[in-house]
N, CA, C and O atoms as CSV, one atom per row, in Angstrom:
chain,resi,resn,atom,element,x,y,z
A,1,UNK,N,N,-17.674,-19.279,1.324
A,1,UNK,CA,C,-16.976,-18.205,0.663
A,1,UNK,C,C,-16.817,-17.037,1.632
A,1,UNK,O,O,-17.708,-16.465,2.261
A,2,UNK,N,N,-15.667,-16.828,1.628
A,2,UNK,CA,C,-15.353,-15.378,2.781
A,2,UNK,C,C,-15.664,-14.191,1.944
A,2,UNK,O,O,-15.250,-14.031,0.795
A,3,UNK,N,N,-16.292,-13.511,2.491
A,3,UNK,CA,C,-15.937,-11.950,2.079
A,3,UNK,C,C,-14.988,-11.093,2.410
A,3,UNK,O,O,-14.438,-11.454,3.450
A,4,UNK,N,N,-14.488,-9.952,1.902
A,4,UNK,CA,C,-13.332,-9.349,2.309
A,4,UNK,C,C,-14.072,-7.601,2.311
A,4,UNK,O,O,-15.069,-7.298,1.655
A,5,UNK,N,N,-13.479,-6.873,2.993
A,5,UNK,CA,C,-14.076,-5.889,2.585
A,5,UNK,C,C,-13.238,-4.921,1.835
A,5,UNK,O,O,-12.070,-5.213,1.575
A,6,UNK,N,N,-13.965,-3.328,1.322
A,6,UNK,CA,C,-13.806,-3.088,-0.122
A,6,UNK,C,C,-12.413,-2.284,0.846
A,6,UNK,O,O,-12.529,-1.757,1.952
A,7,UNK,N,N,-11.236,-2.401,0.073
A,7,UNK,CA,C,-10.599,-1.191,0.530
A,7,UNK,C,C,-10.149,-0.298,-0.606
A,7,UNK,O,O,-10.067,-0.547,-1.809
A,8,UNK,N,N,-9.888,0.761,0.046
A,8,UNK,CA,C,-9.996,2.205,-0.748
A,8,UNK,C,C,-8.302,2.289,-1.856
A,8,UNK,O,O,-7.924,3.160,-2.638
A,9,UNK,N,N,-7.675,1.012,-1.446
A,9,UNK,CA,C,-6.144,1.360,-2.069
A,9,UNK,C,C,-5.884,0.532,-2.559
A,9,UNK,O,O,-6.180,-0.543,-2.037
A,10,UNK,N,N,-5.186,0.545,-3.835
A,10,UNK,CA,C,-4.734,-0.351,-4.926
A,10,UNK,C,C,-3.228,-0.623,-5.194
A,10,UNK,O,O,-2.310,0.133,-4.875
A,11,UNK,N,N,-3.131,-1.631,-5.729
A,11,UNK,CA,C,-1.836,-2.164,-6.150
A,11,UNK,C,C,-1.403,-0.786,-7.039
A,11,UNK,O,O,-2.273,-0.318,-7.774
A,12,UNK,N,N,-0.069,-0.124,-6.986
A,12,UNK,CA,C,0.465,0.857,-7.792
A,12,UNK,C,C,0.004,2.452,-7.008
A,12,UNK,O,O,0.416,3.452,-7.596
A,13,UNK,N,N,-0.568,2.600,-6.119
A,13,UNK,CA,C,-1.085,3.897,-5.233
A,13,UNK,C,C,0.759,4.139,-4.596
A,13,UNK,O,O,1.707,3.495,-4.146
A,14,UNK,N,N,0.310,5.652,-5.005
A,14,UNK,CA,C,1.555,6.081,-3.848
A,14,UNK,C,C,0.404,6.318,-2.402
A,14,UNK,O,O,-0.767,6.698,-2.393
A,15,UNK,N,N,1.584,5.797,-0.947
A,15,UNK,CA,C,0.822,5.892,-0.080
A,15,UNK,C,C,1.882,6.699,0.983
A,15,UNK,O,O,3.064,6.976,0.782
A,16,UNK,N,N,1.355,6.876,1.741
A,16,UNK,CA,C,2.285,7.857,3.191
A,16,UNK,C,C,1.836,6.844,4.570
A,16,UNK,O,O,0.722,6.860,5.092
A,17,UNK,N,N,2.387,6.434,4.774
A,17,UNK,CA,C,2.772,5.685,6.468
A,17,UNK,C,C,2.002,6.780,7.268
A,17,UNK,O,O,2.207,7.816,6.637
A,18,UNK,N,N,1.395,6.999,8.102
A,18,UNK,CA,C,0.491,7.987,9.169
A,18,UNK,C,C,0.653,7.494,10.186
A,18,UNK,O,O,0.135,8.315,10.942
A,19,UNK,N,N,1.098,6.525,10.921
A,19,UNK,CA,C,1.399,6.028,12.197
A,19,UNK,C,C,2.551,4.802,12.201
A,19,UNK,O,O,2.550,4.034,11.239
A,20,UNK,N,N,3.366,4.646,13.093
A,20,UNK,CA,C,4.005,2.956,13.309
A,20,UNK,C,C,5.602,3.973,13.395
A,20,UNK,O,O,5.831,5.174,13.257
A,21,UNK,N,N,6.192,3.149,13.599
A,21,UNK,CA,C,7.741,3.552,13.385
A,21,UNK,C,C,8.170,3.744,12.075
A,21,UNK,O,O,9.387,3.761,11.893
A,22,UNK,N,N,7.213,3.935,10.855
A,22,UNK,CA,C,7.890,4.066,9.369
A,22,UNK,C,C,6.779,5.336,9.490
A,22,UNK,O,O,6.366,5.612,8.364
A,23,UNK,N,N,6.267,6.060,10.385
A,23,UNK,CA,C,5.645,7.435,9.954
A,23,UNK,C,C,6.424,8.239,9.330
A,23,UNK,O,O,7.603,8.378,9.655
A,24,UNK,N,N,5.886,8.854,8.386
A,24,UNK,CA,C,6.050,9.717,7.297
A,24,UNK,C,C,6.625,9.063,5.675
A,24,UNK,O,O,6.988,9.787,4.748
A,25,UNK,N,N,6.604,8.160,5.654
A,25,UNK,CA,C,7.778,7.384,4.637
A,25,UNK,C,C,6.554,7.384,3.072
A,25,UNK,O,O,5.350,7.127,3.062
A,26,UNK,N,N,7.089,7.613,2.394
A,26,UNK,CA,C,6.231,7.443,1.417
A,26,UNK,C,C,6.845,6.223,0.724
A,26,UNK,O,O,8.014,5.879,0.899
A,27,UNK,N,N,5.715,5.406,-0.314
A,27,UNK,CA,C,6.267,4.694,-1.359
A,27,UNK,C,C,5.357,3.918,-2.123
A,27,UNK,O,O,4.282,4.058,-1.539
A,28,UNK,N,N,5.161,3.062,-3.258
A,28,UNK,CA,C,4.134,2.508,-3.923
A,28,UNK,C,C,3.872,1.036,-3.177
A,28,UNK,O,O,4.691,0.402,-2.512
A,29,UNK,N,N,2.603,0.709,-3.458
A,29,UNK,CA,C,1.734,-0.172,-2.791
A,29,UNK,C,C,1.737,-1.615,-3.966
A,29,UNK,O,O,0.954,-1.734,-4.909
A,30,UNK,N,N,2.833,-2.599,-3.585
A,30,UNK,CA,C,3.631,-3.961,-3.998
A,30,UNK,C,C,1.757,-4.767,-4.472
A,30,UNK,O,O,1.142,-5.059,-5.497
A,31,UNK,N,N,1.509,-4.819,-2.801
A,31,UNK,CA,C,0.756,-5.907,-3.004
A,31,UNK,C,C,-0.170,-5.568,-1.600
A,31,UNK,O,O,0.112,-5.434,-0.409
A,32,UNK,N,N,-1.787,-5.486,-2.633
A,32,UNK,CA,C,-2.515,-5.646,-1.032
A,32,UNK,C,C,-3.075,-7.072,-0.703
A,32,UNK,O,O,-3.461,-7.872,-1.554
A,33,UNK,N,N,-3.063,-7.307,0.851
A,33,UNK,CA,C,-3.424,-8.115,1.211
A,33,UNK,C,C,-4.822,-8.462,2.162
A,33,UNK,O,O,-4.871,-8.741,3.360
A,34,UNK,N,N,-6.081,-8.320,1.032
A,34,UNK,CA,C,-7.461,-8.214,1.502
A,34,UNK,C,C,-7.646,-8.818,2.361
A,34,UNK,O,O,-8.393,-8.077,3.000
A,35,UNK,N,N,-7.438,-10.365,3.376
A,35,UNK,CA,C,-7.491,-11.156,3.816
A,35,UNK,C,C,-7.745,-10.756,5.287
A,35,UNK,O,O,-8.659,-10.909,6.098
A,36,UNK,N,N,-6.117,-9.980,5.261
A,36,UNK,CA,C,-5.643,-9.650,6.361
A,36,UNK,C,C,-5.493,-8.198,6.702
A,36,UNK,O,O,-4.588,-7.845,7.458
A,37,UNK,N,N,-6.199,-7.476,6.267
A,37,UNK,CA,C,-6.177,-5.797,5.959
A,37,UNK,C,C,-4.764,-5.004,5.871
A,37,UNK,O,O,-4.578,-3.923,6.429
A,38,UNK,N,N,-3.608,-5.821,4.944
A,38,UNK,CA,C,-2.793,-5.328,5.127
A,38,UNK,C,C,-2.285,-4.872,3.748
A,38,UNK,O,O,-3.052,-4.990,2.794
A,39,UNK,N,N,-0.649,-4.194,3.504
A,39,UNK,CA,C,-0.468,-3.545,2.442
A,39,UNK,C,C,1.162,-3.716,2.153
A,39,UNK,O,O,1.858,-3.410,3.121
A,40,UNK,N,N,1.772,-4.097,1.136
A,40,UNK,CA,C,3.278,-4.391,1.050
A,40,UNK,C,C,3.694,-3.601,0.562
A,40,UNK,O,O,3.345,-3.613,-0.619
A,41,UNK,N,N,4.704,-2.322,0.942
A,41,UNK,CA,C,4.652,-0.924,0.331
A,41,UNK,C,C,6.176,-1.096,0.545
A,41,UNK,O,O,6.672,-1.555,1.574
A,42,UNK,N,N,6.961,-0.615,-0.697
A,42,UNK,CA,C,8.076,-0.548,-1.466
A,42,UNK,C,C,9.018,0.581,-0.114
A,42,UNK,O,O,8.712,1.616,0.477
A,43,UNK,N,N,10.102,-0.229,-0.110
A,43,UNK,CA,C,10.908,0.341,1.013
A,43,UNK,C,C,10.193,0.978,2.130
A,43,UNK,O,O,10.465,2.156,2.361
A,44,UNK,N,N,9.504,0.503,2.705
A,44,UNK,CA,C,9.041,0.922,3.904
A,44,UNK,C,C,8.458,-0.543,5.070
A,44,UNK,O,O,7.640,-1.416,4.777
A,45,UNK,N,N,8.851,-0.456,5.750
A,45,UNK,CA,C,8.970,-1.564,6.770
A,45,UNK,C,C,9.790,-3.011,6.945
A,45,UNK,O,O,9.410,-4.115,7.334
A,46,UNK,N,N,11.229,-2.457,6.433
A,46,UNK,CA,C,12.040,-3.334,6.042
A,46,UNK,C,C,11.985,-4.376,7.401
A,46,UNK,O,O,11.665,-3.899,8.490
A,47,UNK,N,N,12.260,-5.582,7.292
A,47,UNK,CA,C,12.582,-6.402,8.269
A,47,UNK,C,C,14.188,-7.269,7.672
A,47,UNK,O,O,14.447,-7.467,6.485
A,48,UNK,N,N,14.889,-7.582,8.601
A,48,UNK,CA,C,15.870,-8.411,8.175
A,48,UNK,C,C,15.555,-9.972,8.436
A,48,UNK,O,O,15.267,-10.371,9.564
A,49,UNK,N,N,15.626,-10.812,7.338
A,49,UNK,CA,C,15.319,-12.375,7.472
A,49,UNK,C,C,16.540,-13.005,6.928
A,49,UNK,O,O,17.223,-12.855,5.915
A,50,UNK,N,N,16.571,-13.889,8.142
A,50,UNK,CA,C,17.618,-15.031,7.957
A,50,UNK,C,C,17.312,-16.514,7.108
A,50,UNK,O,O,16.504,-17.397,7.398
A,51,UNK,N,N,18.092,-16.451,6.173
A,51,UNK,CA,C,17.626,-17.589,5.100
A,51,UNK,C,C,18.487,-18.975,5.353
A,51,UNK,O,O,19.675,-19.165,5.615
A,52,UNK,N,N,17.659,-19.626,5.210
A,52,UNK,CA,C,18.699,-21.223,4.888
A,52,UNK,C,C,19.421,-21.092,3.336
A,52,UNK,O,O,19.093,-20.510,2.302
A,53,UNK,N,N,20.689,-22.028,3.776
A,53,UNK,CA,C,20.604,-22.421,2.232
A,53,UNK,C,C,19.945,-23.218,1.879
A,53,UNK,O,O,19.312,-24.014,2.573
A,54,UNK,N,N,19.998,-23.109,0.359
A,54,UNK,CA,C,19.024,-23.831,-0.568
A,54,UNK,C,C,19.809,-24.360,-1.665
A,54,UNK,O,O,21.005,-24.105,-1.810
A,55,UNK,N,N,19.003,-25.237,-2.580
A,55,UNK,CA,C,19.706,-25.035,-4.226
A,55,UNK,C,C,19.630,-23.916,-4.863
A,55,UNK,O,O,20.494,-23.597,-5.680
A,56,UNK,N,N,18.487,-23.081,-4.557
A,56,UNK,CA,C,18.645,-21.976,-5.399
A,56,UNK,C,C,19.640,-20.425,-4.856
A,56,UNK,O,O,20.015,-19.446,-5.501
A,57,UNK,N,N,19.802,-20.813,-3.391
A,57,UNK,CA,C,20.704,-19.865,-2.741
A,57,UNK,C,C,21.857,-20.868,-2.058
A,57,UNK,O,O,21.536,-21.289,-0.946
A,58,UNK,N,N,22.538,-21.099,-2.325
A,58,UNK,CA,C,23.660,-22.480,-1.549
A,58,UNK,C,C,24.230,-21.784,-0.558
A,58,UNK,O,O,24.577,-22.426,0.434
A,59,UNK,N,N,24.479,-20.190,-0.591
A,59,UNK,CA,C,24.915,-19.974,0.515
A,59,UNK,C,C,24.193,-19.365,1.910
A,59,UNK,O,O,24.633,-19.240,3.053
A,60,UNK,N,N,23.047,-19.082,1.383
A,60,UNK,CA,C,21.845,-18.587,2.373
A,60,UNK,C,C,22.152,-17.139,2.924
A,60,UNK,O,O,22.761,-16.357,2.195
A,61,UNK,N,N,21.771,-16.777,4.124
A,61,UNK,CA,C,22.467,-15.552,4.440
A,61,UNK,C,C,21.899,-14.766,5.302
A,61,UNK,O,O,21.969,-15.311,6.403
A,62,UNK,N,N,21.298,-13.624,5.374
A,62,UNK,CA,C,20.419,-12.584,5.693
A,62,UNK,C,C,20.326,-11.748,4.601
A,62,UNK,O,O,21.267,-11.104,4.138
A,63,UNK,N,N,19.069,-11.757,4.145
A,63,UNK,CA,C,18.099,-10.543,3.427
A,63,UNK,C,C,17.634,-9.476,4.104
A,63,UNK,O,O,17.650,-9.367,5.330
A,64,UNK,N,N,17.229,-8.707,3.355
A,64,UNK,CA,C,15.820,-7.486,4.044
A,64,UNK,C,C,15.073,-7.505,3.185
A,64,UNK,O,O,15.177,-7.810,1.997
A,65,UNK,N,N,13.988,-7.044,4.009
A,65,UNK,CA,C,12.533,-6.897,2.286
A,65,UNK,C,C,11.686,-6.436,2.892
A,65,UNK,O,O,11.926,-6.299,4.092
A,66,UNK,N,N,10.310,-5.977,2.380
A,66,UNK,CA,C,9.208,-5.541,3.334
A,66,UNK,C,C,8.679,-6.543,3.962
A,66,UNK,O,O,8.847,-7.719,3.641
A,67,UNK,N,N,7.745,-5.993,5.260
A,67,UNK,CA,C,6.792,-6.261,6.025
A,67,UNK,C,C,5.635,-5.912,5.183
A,67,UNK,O,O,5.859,-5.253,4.167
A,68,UNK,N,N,4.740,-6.172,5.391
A,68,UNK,CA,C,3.461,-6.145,5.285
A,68,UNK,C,C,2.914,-4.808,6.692
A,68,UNK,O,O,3.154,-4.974,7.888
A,69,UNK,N,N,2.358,-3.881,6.252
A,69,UNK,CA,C,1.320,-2.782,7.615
A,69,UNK,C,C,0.059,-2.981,7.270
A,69,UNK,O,O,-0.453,-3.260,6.186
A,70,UNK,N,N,-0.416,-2.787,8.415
A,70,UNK,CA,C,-1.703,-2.268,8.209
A,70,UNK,C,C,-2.363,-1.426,7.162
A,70,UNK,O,O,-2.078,-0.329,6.683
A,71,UNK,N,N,-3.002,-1.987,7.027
A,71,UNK,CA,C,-4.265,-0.750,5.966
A,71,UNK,C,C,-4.318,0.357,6.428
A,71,UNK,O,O,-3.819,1.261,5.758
A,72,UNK,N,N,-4.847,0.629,7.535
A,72,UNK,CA,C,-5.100,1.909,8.657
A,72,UNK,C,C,-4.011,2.658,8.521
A,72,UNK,O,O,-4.204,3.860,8.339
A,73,UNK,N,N,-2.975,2.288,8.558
A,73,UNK,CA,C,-1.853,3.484,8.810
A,73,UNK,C,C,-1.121,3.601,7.336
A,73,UNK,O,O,0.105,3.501,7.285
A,74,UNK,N,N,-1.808,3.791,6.270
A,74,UNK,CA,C,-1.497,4.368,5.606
A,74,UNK,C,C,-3.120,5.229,4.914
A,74,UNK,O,O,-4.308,4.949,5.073
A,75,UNK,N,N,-2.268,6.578,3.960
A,75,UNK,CA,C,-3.247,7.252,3.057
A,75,UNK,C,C,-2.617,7.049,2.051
A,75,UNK,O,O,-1.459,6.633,2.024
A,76,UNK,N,N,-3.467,7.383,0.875
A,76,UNK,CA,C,-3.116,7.709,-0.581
A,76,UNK,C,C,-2.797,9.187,-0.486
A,76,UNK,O,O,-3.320,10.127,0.113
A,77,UNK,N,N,-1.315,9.006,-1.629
A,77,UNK,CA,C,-1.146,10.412,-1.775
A,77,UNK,C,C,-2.030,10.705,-2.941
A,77,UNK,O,O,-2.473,9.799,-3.647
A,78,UNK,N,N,-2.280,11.928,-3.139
A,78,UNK,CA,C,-2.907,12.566,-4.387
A,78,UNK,C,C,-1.867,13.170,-5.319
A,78,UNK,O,O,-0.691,13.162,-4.956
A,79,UNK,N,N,-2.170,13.632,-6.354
A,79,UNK,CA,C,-1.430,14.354,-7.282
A,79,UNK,C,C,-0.244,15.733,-6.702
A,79,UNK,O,O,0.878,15.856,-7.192
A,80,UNK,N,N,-0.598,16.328,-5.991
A,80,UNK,CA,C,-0.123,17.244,-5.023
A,80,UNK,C,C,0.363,16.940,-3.723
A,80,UNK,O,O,0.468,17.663,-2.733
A,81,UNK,N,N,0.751,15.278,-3.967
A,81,UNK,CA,C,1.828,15.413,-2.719
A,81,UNK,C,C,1.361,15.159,-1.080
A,81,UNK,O,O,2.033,14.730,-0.142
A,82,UNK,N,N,-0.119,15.620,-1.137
A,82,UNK,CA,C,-1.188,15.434,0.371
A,82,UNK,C,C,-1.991,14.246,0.129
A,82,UNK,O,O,-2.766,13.816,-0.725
A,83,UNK,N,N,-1.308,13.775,1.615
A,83,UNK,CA,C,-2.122,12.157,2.060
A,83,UNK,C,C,-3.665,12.682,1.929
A,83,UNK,O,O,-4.114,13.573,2.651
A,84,UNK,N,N,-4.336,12.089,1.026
A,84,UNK,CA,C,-5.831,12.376,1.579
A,84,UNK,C,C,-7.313,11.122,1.537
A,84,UNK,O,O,-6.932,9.954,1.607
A,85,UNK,N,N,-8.193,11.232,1.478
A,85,UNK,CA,C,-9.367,10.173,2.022
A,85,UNK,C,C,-9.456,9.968,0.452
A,85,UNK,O,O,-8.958,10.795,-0.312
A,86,UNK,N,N,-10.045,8.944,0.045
A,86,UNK,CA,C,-10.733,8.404,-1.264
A,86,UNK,C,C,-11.715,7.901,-1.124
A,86,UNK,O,O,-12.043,6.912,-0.468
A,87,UNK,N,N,-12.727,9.160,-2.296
A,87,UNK,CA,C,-14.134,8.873,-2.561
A,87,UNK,C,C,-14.411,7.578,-3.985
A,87,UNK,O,O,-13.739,6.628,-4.385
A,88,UNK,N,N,-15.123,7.898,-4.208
A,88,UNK,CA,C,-15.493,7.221,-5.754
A,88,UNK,C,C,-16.892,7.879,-5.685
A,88,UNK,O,O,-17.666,8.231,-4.796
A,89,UNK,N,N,-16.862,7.881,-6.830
A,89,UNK,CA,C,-18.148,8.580,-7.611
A,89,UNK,C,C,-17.948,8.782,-10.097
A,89,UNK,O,O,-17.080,9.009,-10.940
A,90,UNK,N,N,-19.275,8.514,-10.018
A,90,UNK,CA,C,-19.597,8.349,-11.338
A,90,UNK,C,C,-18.528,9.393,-12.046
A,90,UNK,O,O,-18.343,10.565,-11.715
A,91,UNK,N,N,-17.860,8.645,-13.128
A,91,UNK,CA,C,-16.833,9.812,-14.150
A,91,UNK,C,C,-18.304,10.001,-15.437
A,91,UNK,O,O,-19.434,9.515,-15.497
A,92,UNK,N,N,-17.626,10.821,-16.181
A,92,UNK,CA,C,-18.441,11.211,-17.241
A,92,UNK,C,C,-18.576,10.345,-18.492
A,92,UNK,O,O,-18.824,10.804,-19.607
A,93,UNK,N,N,-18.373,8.924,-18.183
A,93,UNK,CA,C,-18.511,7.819,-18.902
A,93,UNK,C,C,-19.168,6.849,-18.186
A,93,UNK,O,O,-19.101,5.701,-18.627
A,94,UNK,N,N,-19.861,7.078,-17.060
A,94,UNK,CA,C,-20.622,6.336,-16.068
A,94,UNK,C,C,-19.934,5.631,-15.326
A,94,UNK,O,O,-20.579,4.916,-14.560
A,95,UNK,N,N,-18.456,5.550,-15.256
A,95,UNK,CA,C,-17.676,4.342,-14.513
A,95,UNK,C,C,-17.544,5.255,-13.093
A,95,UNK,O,O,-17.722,6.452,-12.863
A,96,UNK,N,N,-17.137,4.080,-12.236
A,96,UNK,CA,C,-16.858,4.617,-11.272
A,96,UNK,C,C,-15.663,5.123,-11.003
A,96,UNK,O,O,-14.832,4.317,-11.422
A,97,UNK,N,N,-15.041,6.223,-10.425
A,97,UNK,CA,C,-13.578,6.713,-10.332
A,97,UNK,C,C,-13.140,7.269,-9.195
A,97,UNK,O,O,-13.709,8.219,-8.657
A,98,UNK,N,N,-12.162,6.747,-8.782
A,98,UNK,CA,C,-11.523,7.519,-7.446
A,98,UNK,C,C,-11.163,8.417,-7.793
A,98,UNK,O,O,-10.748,8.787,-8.891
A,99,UNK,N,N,-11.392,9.269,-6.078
A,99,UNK,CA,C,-11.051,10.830,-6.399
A,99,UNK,C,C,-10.705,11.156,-4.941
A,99,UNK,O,O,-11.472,10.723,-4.081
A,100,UNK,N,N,-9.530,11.942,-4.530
A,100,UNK,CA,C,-8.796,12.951,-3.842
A,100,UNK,C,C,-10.194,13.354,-3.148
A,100,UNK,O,O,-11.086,13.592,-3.962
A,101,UNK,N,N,-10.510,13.461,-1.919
A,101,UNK,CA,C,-11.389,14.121,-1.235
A,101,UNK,C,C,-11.058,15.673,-0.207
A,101,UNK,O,O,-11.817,16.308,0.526
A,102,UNK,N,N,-9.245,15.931,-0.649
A,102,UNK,CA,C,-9.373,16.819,-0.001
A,102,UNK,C,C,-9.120,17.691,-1.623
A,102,UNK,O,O,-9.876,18.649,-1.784
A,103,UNK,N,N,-8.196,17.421,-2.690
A,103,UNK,CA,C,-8.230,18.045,-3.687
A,103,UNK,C,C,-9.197,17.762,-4.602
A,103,UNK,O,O,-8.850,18.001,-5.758
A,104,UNK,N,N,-10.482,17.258,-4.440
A,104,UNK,CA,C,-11.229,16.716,-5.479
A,104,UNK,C,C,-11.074,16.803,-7.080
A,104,UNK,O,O,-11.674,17.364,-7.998
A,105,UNK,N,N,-9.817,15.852,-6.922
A,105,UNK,CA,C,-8.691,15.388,-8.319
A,105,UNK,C,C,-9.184,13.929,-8.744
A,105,UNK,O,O,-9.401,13.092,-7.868
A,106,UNK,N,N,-9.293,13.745,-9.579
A,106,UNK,CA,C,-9.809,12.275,-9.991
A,106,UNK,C,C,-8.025,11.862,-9.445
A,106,UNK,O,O,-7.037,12.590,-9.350
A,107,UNK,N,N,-8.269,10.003,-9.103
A,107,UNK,CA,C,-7.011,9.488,-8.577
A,107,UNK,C,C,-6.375,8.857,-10.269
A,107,UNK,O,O,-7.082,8.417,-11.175
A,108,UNK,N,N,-4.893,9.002,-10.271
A,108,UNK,CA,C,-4.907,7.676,-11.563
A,108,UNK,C,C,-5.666,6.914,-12.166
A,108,UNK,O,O,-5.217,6.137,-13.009
């Protein structure tokens, strides 16, 4: 059994690009990919792919869609718009809850 380790960002996080050629781009987080420390974030790292046809596409073509980035080069935005670090710590129902470490805002 592999382990993966914990990362700080979830499916539905708005995130901000912080490095790569899509720096500054904001957008929501598709699909993470624990495996491979990576993150599929909604219009940001478009690639163009050339398709065969198929039965379900007969004429095939060229698409675009995301890439997959790194974990690392992105932050969570917070409520206010600033990329910032995510803590977790006990809410007032004992669960655990992310929270904004530079606005110490509980996250969604």
């Amino acid at each position: 059994m592999t382990m993966y380790k914990r990362v700080k960002i979830k499916k539905g996080d708005t995130v901000k690009v912080i490095a790569g050629g899509n720096k500054g781009k904001t957008g929501t987080v598709m699909q993470v990919i624990r495996r491979d420390d990576r993150v599929l974030v909604e219009n940001v790292n478009i690639v163009t792919k050339h398709v065969k046809p198929s039965p379900a596409n007969p004429q095939g073509g060229i698409e675009k869609k995301e890439a997959p980035i790194h974990i690392s080069n992105v932050m969570v935005v917070d409520g206010g718009g600033d990329a910032t670090r995510v803590g977790r710590r006990r809410g007032d129902d004992g669960k655990l809850v992310r929270y904004s470490k530079k606005s110490d805002q509980p996250l969604n």
